[in-house]
C-alpha positions as a printed Julia matrix, in Angstrom:
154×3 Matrix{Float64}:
 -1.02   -8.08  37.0
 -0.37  -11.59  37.47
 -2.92  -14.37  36.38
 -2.76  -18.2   37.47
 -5.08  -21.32  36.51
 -4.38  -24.95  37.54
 -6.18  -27.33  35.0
 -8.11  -30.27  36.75
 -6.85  -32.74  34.49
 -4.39  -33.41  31.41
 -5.26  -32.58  28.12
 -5.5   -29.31  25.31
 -7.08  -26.17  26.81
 -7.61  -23.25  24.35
 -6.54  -19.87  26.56
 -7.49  -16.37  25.69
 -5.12  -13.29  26.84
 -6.07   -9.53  26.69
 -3.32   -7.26  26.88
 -4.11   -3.47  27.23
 -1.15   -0.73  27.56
 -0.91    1.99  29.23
 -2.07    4.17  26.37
 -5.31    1.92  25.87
 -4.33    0.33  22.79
 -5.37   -4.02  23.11
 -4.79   -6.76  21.3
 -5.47  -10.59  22.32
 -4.21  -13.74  21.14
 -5.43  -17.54  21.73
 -3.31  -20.2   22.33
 -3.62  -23.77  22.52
 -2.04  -25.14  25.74
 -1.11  -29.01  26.08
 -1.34  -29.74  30.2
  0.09  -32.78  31.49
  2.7   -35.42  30.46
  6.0   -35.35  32.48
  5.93  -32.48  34.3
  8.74  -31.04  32.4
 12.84  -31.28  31.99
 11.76  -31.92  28.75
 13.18  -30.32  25.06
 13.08  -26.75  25.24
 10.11  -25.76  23.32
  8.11  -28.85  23.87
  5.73  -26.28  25.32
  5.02  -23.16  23.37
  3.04  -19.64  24.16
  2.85  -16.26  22.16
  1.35  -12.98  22.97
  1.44  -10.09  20.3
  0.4    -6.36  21.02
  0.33   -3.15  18.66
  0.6     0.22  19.15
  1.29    3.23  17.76
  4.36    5.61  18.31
  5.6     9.0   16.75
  9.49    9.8   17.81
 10.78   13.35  17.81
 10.34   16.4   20.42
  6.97   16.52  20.32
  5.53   12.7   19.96
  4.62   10.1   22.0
  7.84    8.27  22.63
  7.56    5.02  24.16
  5.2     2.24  25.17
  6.12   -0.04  28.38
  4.54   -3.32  28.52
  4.99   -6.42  31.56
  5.04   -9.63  30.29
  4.62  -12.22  32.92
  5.9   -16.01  31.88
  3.0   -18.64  30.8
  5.0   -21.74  30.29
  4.92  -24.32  32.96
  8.9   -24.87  32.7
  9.9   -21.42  30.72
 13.54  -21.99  29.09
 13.74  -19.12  26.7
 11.59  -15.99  25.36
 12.06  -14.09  22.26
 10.81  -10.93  21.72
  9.84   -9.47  18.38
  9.13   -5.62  17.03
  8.02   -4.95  13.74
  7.5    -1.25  13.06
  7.75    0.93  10.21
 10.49    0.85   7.89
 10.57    4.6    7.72
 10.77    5.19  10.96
 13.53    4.39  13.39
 12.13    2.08  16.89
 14.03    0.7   19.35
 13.59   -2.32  21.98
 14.48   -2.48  25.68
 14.3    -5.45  27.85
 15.02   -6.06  31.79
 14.12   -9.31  33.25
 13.02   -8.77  36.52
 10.04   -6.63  35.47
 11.44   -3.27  36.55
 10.34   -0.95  33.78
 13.29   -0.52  31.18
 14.63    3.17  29.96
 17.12    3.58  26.95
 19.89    3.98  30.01
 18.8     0.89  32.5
 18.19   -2.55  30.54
 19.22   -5.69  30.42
 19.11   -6.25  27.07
 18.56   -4.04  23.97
 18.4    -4.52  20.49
 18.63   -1.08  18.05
 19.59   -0.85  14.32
 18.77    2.22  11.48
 15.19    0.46  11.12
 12.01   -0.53  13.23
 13.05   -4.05  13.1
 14.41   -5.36  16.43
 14.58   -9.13  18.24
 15.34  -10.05  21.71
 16.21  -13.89  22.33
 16.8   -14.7   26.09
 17.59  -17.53  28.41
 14.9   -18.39  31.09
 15.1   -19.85  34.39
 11.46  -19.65  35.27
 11.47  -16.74  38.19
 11.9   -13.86  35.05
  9.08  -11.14  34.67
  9.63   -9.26  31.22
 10.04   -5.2   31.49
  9.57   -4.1   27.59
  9.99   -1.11  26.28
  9.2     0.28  22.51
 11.18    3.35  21.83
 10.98    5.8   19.0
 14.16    7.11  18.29
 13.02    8.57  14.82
  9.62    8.77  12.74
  6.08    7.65  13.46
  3.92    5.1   12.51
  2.45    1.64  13.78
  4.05   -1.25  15.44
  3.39   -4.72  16.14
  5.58   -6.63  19.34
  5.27  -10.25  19.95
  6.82  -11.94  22.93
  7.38  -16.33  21.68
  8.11  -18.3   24.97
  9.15  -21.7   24.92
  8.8   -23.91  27.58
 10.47  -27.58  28.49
């Protein structure tokens, strides 16, 4: 799902985004959002937005796996995105990434990041036409995670 506003005039807007997984878990964050000035071609990360969601995963034969997520760009002029996962350091999680929204599997991505812990990070390049495909992956252990996609925008 795709959501678009066009602010009447320049200025700071506070917006509010709900994110809800497939498994039901939410989580919402507010951001303030600075419309107006030159239209971009600007400094990358003159414009900023954030979105964090947790969940919980247990790895294994008989757990619940993975979480998917969609992230859809919010930056008027998106340059770059980097995505975050902070899970438990007993356990062992994974992060997928494909940039054309397609939903990523531990064999089709476009990017990946995987070490012995639950702490991964994503940084990517952004031309503006991207749609995020994220996936959460527990290759080992259980517990609770936390994912947070930064975008920066010109």
């Amino acid at each position: 799902m795709t959501a678009d506003h066009r602010f009447a005039s320049e200025g700071d807007y506070s917006v509010t985004l709900t994110v809800t997984a497939d498994n039901g878990n939410t989580d919402t964050s507010t951001q303030t959002v600075a419309v107006g000035g030159d239209g971009g071609g600007g400094q990358c990360g003159a414009e900023t937005s954030s979105d964090t969601v947790s969940g919980s995963l247990s790895g294994g034969w008989w757990g619940n796996g993975s979480d998917n997520y969609t992230y859809s760009l919010d930056t008027a002029n998106p340059c770059q995105a980097t995505v975050t996962l902070s899970g438990p350091s007993s356990a062992d999680f994974d992060l997928y990434l494909t940039l054309d929204g397609r939903t990523p599997t531990t064999s089709d991505y476009d990017e990946v990041s995987y070490s012995p812990d639950s702490q991964e990070e994503i940084t990517v390049d952004l031309s503006g036409d991207e749609e995020l495909g994220l996936l959460v992956d527990a290759y080992s252990g259980s517990g609770d995670y936390t994912m947070t996609v930064e975008e920066l925008g010109q």
